[in-house]
VMD Tcl script that draws the C-alpha trace (Angstrom):
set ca {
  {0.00 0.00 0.00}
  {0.93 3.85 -1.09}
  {1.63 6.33 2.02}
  {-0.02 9.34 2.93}
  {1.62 12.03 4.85}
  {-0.55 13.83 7.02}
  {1.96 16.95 8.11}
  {1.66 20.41 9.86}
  {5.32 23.20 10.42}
  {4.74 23.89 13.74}
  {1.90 21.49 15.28}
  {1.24 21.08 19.02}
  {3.11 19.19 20.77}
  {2.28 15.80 20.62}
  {-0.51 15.97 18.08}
  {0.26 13.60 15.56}
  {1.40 11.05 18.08}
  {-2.15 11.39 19.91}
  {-3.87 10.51 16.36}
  {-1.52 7.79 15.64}
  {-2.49 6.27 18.76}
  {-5.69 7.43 18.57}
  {-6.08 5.16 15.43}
  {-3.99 2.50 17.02}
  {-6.40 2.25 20.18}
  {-9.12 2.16 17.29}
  {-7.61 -0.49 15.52}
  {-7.69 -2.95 18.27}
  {-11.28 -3.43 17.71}
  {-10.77 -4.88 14.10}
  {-10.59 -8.28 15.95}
  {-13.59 -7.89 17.52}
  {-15.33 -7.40 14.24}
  {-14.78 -3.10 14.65}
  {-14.68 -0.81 11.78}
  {-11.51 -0.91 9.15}
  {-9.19 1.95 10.50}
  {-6.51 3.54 8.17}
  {-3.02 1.76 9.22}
  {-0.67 4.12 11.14}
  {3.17 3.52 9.88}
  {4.56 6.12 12.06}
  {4.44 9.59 13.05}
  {6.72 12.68 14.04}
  {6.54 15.85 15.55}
  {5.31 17.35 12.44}
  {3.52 14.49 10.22}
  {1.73 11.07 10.59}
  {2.35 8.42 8.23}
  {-0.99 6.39 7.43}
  {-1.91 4.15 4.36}
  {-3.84 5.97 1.35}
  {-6.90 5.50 1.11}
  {-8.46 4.99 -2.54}
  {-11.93 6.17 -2.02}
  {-15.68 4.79 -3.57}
  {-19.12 5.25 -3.39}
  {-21.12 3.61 0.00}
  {-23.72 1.22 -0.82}
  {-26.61 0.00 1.67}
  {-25.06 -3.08 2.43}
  {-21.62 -1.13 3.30}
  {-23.21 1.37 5.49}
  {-25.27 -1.39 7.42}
  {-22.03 -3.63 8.13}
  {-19.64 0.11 9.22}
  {-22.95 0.42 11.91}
  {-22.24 -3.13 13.23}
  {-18.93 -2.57 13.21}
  {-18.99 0.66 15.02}
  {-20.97 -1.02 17.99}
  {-18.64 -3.35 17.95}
  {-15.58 -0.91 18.51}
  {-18.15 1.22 21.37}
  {-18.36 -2.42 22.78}
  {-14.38 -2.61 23.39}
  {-14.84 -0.06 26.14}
  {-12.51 2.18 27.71}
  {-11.23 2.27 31.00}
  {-13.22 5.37 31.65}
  {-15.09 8.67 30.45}
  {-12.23 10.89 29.62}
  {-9.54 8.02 28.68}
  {-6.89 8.78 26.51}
  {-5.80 6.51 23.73}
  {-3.93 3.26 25.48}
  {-0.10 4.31 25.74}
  {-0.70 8.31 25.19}
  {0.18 10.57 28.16}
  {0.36 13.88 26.65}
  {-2.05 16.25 25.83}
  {-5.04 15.15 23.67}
  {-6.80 17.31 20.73}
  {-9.67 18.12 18.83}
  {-10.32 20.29 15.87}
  {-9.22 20.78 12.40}
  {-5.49 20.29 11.66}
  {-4.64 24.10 11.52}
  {-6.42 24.98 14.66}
  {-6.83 22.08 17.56}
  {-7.36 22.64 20.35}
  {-6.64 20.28 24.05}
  {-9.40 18.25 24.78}
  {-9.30 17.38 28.44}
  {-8.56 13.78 29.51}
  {-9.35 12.55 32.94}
  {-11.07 9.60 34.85}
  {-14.85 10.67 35.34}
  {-16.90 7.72 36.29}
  {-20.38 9.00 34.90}
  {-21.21 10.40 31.23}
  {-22.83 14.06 33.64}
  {-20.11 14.93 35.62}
  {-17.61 13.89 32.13}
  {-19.76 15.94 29.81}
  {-19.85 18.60 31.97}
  {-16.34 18.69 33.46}
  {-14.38 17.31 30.36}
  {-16.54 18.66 27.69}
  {-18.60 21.76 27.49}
  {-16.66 23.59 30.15}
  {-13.35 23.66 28.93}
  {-14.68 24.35 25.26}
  {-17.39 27.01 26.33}
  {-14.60 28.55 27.96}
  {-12.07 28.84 24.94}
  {-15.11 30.58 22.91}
  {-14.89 33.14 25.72}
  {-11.51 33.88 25.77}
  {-11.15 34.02 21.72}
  {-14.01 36.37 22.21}
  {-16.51 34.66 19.73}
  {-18.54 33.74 23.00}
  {-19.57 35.49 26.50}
  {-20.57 35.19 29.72}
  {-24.24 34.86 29.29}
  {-23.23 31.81 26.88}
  {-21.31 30.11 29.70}
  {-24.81 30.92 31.95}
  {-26.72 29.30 29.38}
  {-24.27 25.98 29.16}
  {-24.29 25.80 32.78}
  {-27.86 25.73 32.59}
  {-28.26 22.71 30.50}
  {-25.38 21.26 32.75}
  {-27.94 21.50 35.38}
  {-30.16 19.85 33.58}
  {-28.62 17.01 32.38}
  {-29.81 14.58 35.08}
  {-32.76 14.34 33.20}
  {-31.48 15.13 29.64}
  {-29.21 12.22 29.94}
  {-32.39 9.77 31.02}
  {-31.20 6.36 30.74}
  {-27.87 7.24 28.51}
  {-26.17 7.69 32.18}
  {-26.08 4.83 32.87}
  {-23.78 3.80 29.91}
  {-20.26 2.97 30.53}
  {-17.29 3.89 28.83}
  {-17.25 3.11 25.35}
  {-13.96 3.45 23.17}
  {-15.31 6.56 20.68}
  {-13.71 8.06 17.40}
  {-14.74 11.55 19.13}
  {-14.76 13.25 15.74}
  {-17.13 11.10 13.38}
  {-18.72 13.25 11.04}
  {-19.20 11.95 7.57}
  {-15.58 13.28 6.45}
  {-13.76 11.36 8.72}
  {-15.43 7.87 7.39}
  {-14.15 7.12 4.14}
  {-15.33 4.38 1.41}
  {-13.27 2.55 -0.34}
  {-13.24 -1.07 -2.55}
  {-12.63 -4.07 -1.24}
  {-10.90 -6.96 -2.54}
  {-13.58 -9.02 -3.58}
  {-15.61 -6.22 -5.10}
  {-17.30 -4.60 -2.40}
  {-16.73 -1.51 -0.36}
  {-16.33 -0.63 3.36}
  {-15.91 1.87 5.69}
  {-12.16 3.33 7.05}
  {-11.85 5.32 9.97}
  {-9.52 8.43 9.68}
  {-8.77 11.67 11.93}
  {-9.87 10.42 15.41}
  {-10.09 12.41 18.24}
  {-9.88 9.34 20.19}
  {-10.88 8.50 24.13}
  {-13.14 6.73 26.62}
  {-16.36 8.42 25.75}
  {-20.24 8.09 25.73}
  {-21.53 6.29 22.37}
  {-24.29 8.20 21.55}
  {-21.18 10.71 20.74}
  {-20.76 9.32 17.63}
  {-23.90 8.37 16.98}
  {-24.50 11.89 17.15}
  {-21.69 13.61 15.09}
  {-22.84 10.84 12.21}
  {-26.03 13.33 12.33}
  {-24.40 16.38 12.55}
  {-23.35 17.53 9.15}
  {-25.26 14.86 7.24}
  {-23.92 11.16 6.32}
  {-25.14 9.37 3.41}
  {-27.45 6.25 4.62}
  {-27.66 7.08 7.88}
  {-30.98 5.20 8.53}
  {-28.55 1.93 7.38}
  {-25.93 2.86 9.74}
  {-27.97 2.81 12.63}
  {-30.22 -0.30 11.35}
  {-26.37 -1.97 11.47}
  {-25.65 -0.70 14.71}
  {-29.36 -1.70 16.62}
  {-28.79 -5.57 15.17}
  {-25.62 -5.35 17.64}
  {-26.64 -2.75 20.39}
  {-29.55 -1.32 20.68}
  {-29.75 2.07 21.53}
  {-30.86 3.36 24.83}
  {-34.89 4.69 24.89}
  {-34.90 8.69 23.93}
  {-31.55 8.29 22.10}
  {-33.23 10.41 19.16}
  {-33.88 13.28 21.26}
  {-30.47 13.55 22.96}
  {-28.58 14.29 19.44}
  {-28.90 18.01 20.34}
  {-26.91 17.32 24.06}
  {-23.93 14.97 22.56}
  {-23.97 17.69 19.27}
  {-23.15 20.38 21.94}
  {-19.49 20.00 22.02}
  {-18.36 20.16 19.04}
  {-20.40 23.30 17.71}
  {-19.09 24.81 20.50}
  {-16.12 23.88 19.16}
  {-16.70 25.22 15.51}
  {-17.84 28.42 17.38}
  {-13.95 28.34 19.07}
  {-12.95 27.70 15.66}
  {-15.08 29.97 13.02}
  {-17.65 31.45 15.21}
  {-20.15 32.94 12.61}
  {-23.35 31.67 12.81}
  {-22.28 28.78 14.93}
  {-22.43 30.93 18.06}
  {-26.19 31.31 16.99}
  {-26.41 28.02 16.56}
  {-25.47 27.04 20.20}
  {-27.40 29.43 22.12}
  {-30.35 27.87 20.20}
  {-29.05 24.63 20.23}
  {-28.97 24.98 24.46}
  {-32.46 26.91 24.64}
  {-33.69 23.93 22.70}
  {-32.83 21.61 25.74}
  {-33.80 24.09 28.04}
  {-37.70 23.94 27.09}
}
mol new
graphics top color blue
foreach p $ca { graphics top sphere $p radius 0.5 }
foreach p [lrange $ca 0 end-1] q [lrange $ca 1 end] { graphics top cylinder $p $q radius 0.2 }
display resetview
């Protein structure tokens, strides 16, 4: 296979390690019947080293089998909410290549306090000091914080699942397989011990093609906790907050009414 090199002058310190392990952590869940994710050949301080990728059109039966297999991976667990990728100690990321940002790592026992703590604090807080949020914005989050008790419903009482953390449809690529059919491969993680429905949510996000056959692949493996439609908004919290750290514009909009939403 042909190598890709994934490279940034300048990137954080320890970015492209965190992905590579990121994937690696990912990986493990191939032999558990997980998702294909892109092979990691090695990174540096500036660049990753990953197979290419030849990509193809998604097809029912492809987008059913990546939802099985992406239970599969949530099955392999994590050791808690907030995990890092296994064998990663530094500081973990999220956000496009020429702008992440840290993404807080720690060892919360329930998806509240981790959401909360790990989550839309930290981010909510970066909008404020890059001045594309305010103070009534952090009132507002720590409203639905205090809410989320009964926001979360029966999702609390999920444990750790081992998440991609940045799954919108451009980070799950198609490509052939050989015997003439395609699958999914996972790319750009922003890897940890996280909450499922975190996925499940940034699938939704943007827009993925076949999304009803995603989740029909995931339910045959694990069905989805009762109310999981109406908790897309709370898991879809973090990262606009995070595209209002990044490009603020009409995301910042699109929080406050994302939050008054839960707040009804």
């Amino acid at each position: 296979m042909s190598t890709y090199r994934k490279s940034r002058a300048f990137a954080p310190k320890g970015f492209f390690e965190c992905e590579g392990r990121g994937l690696k952590w990912l990986g493990q869940a191939m032999s558990q019947g997980g998702p294909r994710v892109v092979e990691v050949y090695g990174w540096g301080k500036d660049h990753l080293d990953i197979e290419r990728v030849e990509p193809a059109s998604p097809t029912v039966h492809a987008a059913w089998a990546f939802g099985a297999a992406l239970a599969r991976l949530h099955d392999s667990g994590a050791p808690c909410f907030g995990a890092a990728p296994e064998d990663y100690d530094g500081t973990c990321y999220f956000g496009p290549l020429q702008d992440p940002v840290p993404m807080d790592v720690g060892d919360w026992s329930d998806p509240a306090a981790y959401l909360a703590e790990g989550r839309l604090r930290p981010m909510v807080e970066m909008g404020v000091s890059r001045g594309s949020l305010d103070r009534s914005d952090v009132e507002l989050t720590e409203k639905v914080i205090d809410r989320l008790p009964d926001l979360l419903g029966p999702a609390a009482d999920d444990s750790p699942s081992r998440v991609h953390g940045d799954l919108w449809s451009g980070n799950v690529m198609w490509t052939a397989t050989t015997d003439g059919g395609v699958e999914a491969v996972l790319i750009d993680p922003a890897a940890h011990g996280g909450h499922r429905e975190e996925d499940l949510a940034m699938l939704d996000l943007f827009g993925m093609t076949s999304l009803g056959s995603i989740l029909d692949g995931y339910q045959s493996v694990h069905p989805r906790a009762a109310g999981w439609r109406e908790r897309r908004t709370l898991w879809q919290l973090y990262p606009i907050a995070g595209h209002c750290v990044f490009f603020g514009g009409g995301y910042v909009s699109e929080y406050r009414a994302m939050c008054r939403s839960l707040l009804k």
